[in-house]
C-alpha positions in Angstrom: 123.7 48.6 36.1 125.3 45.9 38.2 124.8 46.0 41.9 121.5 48.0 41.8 119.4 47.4 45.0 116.3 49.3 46.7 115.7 51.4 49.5 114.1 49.3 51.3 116.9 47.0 50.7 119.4 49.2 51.6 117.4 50.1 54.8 117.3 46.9 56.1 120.9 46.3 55.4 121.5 49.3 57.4 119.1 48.3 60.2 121.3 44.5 60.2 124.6 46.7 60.5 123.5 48.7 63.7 122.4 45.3 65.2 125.2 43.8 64.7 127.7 46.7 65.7 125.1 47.7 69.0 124.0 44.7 70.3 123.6 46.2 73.7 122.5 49.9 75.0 125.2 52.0 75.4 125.7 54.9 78.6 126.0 58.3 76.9 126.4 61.6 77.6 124.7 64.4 76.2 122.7 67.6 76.6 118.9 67.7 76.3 118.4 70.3 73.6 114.0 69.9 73.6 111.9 67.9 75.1 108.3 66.9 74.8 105.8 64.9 76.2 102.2 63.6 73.8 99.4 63.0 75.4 99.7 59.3 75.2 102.8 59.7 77.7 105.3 58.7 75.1 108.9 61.4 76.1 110.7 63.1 72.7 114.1 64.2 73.5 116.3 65.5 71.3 120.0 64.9 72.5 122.5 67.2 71.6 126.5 67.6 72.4 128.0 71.6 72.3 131.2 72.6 71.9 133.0 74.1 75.3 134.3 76.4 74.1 131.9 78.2 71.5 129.0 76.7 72.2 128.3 75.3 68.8 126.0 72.4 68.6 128.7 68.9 67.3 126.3 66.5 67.2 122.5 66.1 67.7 120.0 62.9 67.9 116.6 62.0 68.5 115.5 59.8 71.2 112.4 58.4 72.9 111.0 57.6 76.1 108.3 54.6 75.6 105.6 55.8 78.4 105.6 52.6 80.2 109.4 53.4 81.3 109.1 57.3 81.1 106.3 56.6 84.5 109.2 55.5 86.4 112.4 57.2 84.9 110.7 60.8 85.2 110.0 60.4 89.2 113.3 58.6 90.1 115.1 61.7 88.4 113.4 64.7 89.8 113.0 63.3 93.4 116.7 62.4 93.2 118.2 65.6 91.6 115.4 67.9 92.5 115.3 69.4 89.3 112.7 68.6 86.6 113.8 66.5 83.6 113.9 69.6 81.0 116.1 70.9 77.8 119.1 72.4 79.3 120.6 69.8 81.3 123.1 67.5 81.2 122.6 63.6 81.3 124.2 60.4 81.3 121.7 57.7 79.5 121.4 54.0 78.8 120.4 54.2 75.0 119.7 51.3 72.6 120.2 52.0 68.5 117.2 51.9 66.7 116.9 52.0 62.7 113.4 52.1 61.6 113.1 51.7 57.6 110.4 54.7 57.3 111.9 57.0 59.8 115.5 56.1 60.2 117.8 55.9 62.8 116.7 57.1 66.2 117.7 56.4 70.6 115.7 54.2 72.4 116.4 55.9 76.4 116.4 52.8 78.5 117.9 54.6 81.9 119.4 58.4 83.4 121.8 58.6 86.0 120.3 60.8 88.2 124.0 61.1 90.2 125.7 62.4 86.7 123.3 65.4 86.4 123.3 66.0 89.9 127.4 66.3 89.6 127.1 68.5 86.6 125.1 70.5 88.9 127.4 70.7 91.3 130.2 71.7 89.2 128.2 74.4 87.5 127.2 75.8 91.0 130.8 75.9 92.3 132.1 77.4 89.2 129.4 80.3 89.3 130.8 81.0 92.9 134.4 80.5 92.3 133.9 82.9 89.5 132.0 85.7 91.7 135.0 84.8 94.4 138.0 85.4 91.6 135.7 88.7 90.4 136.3 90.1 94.0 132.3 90.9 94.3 130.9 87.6 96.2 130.9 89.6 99.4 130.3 93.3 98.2 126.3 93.1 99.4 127.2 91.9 103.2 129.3 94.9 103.6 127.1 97.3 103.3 125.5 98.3 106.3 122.0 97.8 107.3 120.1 100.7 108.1 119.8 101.4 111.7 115.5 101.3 111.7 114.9 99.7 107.9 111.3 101.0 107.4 111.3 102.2 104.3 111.4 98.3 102.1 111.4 97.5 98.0 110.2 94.1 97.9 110.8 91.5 94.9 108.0 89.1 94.6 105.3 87.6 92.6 102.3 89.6 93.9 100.2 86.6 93.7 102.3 84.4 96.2 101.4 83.6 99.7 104.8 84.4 100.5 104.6 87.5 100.0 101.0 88.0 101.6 102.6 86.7 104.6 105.2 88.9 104.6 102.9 91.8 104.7 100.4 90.5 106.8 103.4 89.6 109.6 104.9 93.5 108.7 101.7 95.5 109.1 100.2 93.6 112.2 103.7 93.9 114.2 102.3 94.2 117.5 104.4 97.2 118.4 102.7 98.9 115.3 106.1 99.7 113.8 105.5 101.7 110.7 106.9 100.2 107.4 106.7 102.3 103.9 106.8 99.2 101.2 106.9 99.0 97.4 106.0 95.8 95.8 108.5 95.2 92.4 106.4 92.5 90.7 108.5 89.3 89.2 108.2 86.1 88.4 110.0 83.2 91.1 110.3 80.2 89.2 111.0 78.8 85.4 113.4 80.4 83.0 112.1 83.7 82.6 112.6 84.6 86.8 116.1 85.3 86.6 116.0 88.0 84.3 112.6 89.6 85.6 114.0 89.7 89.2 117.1 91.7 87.6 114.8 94.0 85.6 113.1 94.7 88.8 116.8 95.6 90.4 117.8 97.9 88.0 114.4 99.5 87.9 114.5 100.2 92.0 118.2 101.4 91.3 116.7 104.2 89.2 114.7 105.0 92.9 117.5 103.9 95.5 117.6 106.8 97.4 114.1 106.3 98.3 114.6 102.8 99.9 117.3 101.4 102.7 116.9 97.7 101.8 115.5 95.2 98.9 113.7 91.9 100.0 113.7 89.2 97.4 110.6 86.6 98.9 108.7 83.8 97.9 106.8 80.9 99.6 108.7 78.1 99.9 108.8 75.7 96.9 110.9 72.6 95.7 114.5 72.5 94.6 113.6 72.2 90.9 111.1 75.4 90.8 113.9 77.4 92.6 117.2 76.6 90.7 116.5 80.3 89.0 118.2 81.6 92.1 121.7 79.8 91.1 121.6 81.8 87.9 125.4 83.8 87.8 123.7 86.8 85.9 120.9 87.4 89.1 123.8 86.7 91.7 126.2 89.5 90.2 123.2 92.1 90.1 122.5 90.9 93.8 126.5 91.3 95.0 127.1 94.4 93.1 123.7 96.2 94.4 124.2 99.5 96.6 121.4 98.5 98.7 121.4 95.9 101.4 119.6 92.7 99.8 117.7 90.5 102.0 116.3 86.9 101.0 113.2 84.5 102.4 113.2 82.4 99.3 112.0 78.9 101.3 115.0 76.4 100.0 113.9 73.0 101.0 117.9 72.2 100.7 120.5 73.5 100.2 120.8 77.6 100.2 121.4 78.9 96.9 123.6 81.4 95.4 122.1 84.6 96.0 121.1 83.6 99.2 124.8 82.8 99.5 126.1 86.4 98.2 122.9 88.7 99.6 123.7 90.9 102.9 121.4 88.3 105.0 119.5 85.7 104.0 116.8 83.7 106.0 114.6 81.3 105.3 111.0 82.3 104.7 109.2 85.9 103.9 107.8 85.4 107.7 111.5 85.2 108.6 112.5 88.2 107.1 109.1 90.4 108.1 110.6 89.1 111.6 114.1 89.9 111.4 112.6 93.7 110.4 110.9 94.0 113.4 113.6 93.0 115.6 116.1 95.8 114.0 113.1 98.1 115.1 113.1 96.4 118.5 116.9 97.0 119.3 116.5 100.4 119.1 113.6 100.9 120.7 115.3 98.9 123.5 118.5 101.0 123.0 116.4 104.4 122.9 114.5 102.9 126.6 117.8 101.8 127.9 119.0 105.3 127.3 116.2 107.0 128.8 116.5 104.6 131.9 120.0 105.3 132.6 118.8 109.5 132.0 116.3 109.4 134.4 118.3 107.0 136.6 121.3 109.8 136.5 118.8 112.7 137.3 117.0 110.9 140.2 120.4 110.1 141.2 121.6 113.7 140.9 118.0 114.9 143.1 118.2 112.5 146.0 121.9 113.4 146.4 121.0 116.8 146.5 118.2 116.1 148.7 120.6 114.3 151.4 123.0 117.6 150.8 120.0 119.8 151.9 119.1 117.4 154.9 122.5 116.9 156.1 123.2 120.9 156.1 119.2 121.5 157.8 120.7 118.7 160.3 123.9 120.5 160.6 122.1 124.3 160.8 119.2 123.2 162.8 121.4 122.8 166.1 123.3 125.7 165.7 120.0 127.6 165.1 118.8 125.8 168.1 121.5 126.7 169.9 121.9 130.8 169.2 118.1 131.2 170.2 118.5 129.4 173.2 122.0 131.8 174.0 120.0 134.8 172.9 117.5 133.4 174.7 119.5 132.9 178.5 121.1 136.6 177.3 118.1 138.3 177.3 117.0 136.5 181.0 120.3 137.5 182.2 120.1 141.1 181.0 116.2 141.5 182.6 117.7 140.2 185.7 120.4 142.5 185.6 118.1 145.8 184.5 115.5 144.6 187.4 117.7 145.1 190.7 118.9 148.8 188.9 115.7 149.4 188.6 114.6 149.0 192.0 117.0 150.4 193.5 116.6 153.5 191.3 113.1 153.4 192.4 114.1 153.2 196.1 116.5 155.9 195.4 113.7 158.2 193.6 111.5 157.1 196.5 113.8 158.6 198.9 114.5 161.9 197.3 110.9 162.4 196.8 110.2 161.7 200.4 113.1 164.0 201.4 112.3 166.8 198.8 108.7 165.8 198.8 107.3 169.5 199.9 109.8 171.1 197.9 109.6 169.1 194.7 106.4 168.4 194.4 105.8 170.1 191.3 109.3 168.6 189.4 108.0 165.1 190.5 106.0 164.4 187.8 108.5 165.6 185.3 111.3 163.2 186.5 109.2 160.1 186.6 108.3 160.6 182.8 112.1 161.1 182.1 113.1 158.2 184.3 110.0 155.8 182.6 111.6 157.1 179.3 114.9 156.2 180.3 113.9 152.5 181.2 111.3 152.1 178.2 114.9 153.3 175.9 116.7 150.4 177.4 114.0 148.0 177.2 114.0 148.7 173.3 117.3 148.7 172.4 117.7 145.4 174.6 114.8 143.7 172.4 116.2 145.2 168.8 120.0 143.1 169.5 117.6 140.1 170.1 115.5 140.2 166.8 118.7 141.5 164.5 120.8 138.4 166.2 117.3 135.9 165.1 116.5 137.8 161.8 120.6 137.4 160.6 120.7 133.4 161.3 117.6 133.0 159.5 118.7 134.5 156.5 121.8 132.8 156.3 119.6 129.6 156.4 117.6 130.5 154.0 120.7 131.6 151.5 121.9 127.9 152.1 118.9 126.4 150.5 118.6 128.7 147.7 122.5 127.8 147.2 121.9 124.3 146.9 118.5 124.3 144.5 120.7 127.0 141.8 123.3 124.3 141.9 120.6 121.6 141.6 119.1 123.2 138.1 122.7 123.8 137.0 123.4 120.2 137.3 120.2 119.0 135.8 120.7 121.6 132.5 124.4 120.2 132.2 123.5 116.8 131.8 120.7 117.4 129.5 122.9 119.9 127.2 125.6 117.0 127.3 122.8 114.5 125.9 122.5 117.0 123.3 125.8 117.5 122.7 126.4 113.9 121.8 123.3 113.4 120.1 124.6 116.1 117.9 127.9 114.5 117.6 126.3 110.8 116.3 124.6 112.8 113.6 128.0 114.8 112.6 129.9 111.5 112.7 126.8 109.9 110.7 129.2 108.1 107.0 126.0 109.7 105.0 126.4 113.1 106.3 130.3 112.6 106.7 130.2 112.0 102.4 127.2 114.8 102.2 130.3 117.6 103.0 132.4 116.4 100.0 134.3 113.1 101.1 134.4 109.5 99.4 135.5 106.3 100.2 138.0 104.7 97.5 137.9 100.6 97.8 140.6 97.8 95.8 138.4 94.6 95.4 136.1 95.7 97.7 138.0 96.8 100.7 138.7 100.4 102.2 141.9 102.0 100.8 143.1 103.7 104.0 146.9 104.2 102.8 147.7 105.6 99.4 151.0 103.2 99.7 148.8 100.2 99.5 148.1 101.1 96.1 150.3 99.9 92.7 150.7 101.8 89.6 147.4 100.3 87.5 145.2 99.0 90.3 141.7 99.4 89.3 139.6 102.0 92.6 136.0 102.2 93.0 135.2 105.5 94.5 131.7 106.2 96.1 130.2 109.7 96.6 127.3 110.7 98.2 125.5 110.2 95.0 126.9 107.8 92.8 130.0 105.4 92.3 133.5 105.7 89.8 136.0 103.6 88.8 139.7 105.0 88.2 142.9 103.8 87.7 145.8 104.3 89.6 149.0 106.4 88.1 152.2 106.5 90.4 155.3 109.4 89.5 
């Protein structure tokens, strides 16, 4: 037959074609489906393009590094994007054609545009946060409350990190020696398998969440390209939607990534976080000393003005006491003076009937001496009885005074400390645990408290948490 020509022929009449039609390298865009490095530094990439909507590969290609340009397109790239060139991402490259007559036609990568993969980036990132924002979840975590004194702490980590040995070693040496209970959910931190080992570590510490009051995700520092597992949307939906608060110390070089962006709190590094821990346990135990400051304050208070009470009435009394002994006192002097002239002059009287009567009543004598001494010892003792009755009755109603003012002294002091009680009691009955331990539940729309059942509209999707346990309804107006 006519026309008949070789392969090699037809090869090289390919190879003059491509030449001529690609005479320069061309910028395209593309995905890297796999890439691998040999050990004489030469880069194989195959270069693929998916559809958007079905992610069906469209059109794949294979390209090569040469090593002597791979040494400074490799290091340009990852210092400039901070991620590591690997299958997954999206590029822009300066390609030349190549047609080789044994193993065909192939991409000779001349350049990458760092700035196009670091857009792509970009655009991904935001559209995994718009995406948690439209859901109505990005800010589910940060409203639940911390617990009041967090000690008891599931921890995410790789157990092999030195973040997480710092973590414990800044928790367990606190120098107040706060007590922390801790359970250590083993994961891996970086590459492509972290994402979903940190979720299967969630969902196994949900099966236990009543056992925990917070989950620490924590790792030692690292660059931008080991941590990009943390902008996965799968791990940041599992983070939002948690019942527990979620705290992170992941070490971001840069910029903060997404579950950083949707946990409860995030901080920097693991030291960070065993920091912030031991500061929640600080506020109370400043709160606790503040309130037994202001008790002991109140009750010292409450004794010295009793204590001036008691003074000022002694101050008062002590006078008047003064006073009545000294009246009784001048009484008593007046009544001896008036009693002495009587009794002299019923002496002299005596005296001078005995003298008259002396022969004739010398045998009565005797008798009416004893009746007269009788008479004045009588006198003498009723005289002194008014005098210790008028002392005895002024120092008893001293003495009542004082006993007054220590009964209301003890009834003061019990008041106040049943009133402590009383609200103690009260913080524990108002407590939203116990409040949805007796049978109540919250009902939220999109994450916010339903307070008014005329907020709601006839299909609007409810989430209603119990003590134990969440469920999702739909609403049904008559």
């Amino acid at each position: 037959m006519d026309g008949q020509i070789s392969l090699t022929e037809l090869n090289f009449l390919i190879k003059e074609s491509l030449d001529v039609s690609f005479p320069e390298q061309l910028w395209v865009i593309a995905e890297i489906g796999e890439l691998k490095v040999n050990r004489a530094g030469h880069c194989y990439i195959e270069l693929v393009e998916k559809d958007n909507n079905t992610d069906k590969i469209k059109a794949r290609s294979r390209a090569t590094i040469w090593t002597w340009q791979f040494r400074f397109i490799q290091p340009y790239f990852e210092t400039t994007t901070g991620q590591k060139l690997q299958a997954g991402l999206k590029v822009l490259v300066a390609v030349s054609v190549e047609f080789h007559e044994v193993y065909g036609i192939s991409l000779n990568i001349k350049d990458i545009d760092p700035n196009y993969t670091l857009g792509d980036m970009a655009r991904k990132r935001q559209e995994i946060i718009n995406s948690l924002t439209e859901e109505g979840v990005f800010d589910m975590n940060k409203e639940i409350p911390l617990a009041e004194i967090p000690s008891r702490i599931a921890i995410i980590s790789s157990p092999t990190a030195a973040g997480y040995e710092d973590f414990m070693s800044q928790l367990i040496n606190n120098t107040e020696g706060y007590k922390f209970y801790t359970k250590l959910f083993p994961a891996s931190m970086q590459g492509k398998e972290a994402s979903s080992t940190i979720i299967n570590a969630l969902d196994y510490i949900y099966e236990y969440e009543d056992l925990f009051d917070l989950v620490v995700i924590i790792r030692g520092g690292g660059s931008q390209m080991d941590l990009s597992c943390f902008d996965d949307y799968d791990l940041a939906l599992h983070v939002t939607q948690f019942p527990l608060p979620v705290v992170t110390g992941i070490g971001h070089e840069k910029d903060e990534s997404i579950v950083d962006l949707v946990a409860n709190t995030k901080l920097k590094t693991p030291t960070a976080v065993a920091e912030f821990l031991i500061s929640q346990f600080n506020a109370i135990a400043i709160e606790i000393a503040e309130i037994e400051s202001q008790f002991i304050d109140e009750i010292n208070r409450s004794l010295e003005n009793e204590e001036n009470r008691i003074k000022n009435v002694l101050q008062v009394f002590k006078p008047l006491i003064k006073g009545k002994l000294e009246n009784t006192d001048l009484q008593l002097k007046h009544l001896a003076k008036t009693i002495q002239p009587v009794s002299n002059e019923l002496i002299e009287r005596n005296n001078y009937i005995l003298l008259k009567y002396t022969d004739h009543l010398e045998i009565g004598l005797p008798i009416l001496l004893k009746e007269k001494n009788n008479e004045l010892t009588k006198l003498m003792n009723q005289t002194l009885h008014v005098s210790t009755l008028k002392t005895t009755k002024e120092q008893q109603l001293v003495e009542e005074k004082c006993h007054q003012l220590i009964r209301f002294t003890h009834r003061k002091i019990d008041t106040e400390v049943n009133r402590l009680g009383w609200l103690e009691k009260t913080n524990i009955l108002i407590d939203p645990k116990n409040i949805l331990k007796r049978g109540f539940s919250i009902s939220t729309r999109n994450g916010k408290v339903i307070k008014n059942a005329n907020e709601l509209k006839n299909n609007d999707e409810i989430e209603t948490t119990f003590y134990k346990g969440k469920v999702n309804s739909t609403v049904k107006k008559h």
